[in-house]
Each structure stands twice: as C-alpha cells, then as structure tokens.
Kinemage of the C-alpha trace (Angstrom):
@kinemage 1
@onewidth
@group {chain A} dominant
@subgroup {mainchain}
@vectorlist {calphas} color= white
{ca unk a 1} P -24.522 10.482 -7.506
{ca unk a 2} L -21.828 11.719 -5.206
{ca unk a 3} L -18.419 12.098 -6.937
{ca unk a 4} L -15.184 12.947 -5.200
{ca unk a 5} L -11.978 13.276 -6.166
{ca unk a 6} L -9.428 11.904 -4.864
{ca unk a 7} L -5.657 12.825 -6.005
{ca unk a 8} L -2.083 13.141 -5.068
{ca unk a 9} L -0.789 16.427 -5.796
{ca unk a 10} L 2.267 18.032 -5.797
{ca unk a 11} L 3.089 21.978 -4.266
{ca unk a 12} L 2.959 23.226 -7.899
{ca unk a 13} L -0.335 21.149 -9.307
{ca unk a 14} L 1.437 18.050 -10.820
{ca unk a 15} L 0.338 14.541 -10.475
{ca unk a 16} L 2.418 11.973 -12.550
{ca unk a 17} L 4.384 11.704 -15.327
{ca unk a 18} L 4.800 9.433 -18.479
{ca unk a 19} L 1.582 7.762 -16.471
{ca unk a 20} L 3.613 7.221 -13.272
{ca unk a 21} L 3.157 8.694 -10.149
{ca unk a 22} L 6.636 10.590 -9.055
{ca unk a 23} L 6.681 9.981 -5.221
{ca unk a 24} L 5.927 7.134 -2.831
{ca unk a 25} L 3.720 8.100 0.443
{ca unk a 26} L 2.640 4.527 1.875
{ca unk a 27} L 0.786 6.616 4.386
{ca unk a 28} L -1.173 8.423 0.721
{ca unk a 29} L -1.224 4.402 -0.354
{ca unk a 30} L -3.314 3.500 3.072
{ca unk a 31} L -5.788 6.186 3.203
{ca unk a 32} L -6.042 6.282 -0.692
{ca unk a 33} L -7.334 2.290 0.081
{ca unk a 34} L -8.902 3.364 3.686
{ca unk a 35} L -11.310 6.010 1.604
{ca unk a 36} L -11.886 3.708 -1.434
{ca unk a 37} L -12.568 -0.083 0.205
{ca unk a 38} L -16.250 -0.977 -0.855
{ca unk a 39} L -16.871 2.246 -2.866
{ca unk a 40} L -16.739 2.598 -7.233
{ca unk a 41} L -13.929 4.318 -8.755
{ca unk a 42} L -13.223 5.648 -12.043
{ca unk a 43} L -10.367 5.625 -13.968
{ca unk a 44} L -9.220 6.881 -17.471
{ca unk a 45} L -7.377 3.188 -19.903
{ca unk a 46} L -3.903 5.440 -18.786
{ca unk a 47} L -4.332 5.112 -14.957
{ca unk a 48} L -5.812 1.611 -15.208
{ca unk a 49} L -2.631 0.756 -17.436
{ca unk a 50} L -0.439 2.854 -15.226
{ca unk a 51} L -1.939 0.809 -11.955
{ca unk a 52} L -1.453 -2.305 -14.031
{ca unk a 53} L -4.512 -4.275 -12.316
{ca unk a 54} L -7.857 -4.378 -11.138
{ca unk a 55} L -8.040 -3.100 -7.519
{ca unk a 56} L -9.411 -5.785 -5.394
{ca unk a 57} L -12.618 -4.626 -3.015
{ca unk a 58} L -13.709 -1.815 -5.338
{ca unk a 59} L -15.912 -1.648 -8.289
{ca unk a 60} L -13.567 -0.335 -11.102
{ca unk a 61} L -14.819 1.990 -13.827
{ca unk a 62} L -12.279 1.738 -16.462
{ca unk a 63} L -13.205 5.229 -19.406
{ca unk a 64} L -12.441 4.504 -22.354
{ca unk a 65} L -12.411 4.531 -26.056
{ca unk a 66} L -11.195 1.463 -26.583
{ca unk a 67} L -13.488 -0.569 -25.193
{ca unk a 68} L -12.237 -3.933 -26.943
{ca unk a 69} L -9.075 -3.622 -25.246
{ca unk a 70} L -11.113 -4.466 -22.285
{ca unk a 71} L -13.719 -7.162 -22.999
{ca unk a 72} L -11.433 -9.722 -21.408
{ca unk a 73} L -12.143 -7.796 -18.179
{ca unk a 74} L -15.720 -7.275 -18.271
{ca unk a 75} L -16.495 -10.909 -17.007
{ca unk a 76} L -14.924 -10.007 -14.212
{ca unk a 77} L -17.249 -9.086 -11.474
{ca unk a 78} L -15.656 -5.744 -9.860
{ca unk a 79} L -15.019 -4.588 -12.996
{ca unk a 80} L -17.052 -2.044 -15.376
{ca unk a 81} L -15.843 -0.409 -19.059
{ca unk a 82} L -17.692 2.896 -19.747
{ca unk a 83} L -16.891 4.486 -23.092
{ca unk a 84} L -18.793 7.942 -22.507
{ca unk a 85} L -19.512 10.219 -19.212
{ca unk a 86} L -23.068 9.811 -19.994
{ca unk a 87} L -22.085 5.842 -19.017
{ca unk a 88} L -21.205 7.016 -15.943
{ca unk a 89} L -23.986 9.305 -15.157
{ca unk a 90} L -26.333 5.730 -15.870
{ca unk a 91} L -24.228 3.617 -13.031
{ca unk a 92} L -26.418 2.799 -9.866
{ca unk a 93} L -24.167 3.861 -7.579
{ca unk a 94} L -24.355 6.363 -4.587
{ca unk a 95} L -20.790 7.865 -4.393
{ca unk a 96} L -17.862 6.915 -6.873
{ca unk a 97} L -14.491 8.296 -6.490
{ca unk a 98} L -12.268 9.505 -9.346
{ca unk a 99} L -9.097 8.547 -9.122
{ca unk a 100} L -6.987 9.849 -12.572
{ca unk a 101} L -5.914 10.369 -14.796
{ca unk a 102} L -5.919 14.644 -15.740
{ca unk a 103} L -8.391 14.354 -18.385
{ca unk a 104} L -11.146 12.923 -16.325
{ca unk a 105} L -10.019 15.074 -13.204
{ca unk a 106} L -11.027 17.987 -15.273
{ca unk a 107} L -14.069 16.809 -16.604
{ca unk a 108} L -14.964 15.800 -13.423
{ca unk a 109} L -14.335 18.354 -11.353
{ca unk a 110} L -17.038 20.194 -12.255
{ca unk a 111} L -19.878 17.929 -10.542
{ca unk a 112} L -17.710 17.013 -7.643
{ca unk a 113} L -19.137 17.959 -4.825
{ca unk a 114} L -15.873 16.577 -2.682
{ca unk a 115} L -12.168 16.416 -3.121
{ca unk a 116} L -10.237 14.594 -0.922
{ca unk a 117} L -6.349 15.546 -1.635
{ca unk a 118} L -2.438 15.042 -0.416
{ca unk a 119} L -0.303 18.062 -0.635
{ca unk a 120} L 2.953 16.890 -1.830
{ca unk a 121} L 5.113 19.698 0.121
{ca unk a 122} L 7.658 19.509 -3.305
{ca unk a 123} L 7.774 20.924 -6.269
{ca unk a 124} L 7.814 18.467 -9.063
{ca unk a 125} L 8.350 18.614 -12.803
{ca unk a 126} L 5.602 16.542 -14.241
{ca unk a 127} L 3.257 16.236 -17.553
{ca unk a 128} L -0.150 16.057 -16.248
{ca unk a 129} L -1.591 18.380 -13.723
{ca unk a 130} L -4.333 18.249 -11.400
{ca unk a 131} L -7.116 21.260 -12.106
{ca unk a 132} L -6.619 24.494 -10.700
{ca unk a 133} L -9.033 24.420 -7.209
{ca unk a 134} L -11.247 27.468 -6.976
{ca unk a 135} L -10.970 28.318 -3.731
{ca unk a 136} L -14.206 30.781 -3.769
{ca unk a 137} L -15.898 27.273 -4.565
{ca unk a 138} L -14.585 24.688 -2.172
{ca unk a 139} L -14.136 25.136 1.340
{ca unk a 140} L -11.016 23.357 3.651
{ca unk a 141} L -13.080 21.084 6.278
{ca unk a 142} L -10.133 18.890 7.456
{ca unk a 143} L -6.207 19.324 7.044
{ca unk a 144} L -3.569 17.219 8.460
{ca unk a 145} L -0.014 18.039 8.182
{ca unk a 146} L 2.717 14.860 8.112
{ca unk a 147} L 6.675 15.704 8.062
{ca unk a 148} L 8.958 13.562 6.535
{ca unk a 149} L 10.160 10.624 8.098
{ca unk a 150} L 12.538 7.717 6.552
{ca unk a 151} L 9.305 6.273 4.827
{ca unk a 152} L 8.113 9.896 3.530
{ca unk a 153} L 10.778 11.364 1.417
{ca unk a 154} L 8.877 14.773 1.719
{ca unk a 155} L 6.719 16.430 4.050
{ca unk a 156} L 2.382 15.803 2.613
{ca unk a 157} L -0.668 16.778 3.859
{ca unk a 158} L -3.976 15.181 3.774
{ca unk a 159} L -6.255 17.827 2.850
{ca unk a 160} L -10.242 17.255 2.639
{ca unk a 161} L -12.567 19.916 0.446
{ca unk a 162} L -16.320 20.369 -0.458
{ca unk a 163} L -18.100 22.385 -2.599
{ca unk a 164} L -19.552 25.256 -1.279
C-alpha cells in the first residue's frame, strides 16, 4: 500500500487548532480535492468531526475508537470505520492518503513513502503540529511558490516529497 501524506502546514510546523484549520487557501482547497478525487483517505473521529461530512468521490477511512459513534455511517458506500492501524494495513487499496489529524500524521509518517505539503509562509500559534520532516530521509521533487493575492491572505507553497 502506498500512503502519502497530505497536510497544510504552517512556517513553524502547525496545522490547526481546537480541530480547525487557521487559514483559508482555496487554491490548498483545489489541489487538496485535485490529488484526492477517486483515491482512499484516512482520517482520525477529530478531522472527520472537524470536516463535518463525508467527502463526496473518495473512500473515507474514519480511525477510531469509538466505532459506535459511526455505525450510522457505515451503510454508506464511500465510507469505512477502522478502529486499529492493523485495519488499515487489511484495506485493498493501492494508495490512500492521510489527511489529519497529528496523531495519525505521526503514526503514519513512518511508512509514507510520499508527502505532498503547502508551506504556509506564516507563523501561526496552533495546538497540533505536523511531524518534524527528516530531511536526510525525504527528498524535494517538486516546489511551487504562490504570493499572496486578495484570495491568499499569505504567501504558500505547494511542496511535493518522497522517501529516499
């Protein structure tokens, strides 16, 4: 299985807090759905609940403990509840992307083989924080720089990794 990341960042490592993102990129929004359309993706109960629905054209993974939160959901046909990683490691699936929350990010991170990341250009003041990137494990194999503009509060970059 091929697992990517796949994360909104901020210049000092944060991505959210009290389970909210803190900026709004709709350019992060399209390629976030460009990069995702068709493909699984995980999620911790705090992103799902965060996100507030199922995302349509994907195959959501919702991790959890509390899986009878969710059994309303699992009739559903794009939707799966895992309660364990060894859950995940049993989906038939080719590629899934993890998309939050910090927990599973750092779990996770360790059999990615490809992160695919925006570079907030701001420092933020957040609870959660995205794993520290080893750089003498991942190499840079696409980075493209956006400035600000009156949709994009702050200058990003879309940055693209994989494991050496």
């Amino acid at each position: 299985m091929n697992i990517i990341l796949i994360a909104s960042v901020s210049k000092n490592g944060f991505i959210g807090k009290n389970n909210k993102l803190m900026w709004h990129l709709p350019n992060d929004l399209i390629r976030f759905k460009k990069l995702t359309l068709g493909k699984y993706i995980l999620m911790g109960r705090k992103t799902f609940d965060s996100i507030g629905k199922i995302l349509t054209k994907r195959t959501n993974i919702i991790l959890t403990r509390k899986k009878n939160k969710f059994l309303h959901l699992i009739e559903k046909k794009n939707i799966k509840i895992v309660s364990s990683y060894e859950e995940i490691e049993h989906l038939y699936c080719k590629e899934i992307f993890v998309i939050g929350g910090g927990q599973i990010y750092n779990k996770m991170i360790k059999k990615a083989k490809k992160i695919e990341l925006t570079l907030v250009h701001k420092h933020f003041n957040g609870d959660t924080k995205f794993p520290k990137i080893n750089i003498n494990k991942w190499k840079k194999t696409k980075e493209l720089f956006n400035k600000k503009d009156k949709f994009h509060l702050y200058d990003y970059s879309f940055i693209s990794l994989i494991r050496k």
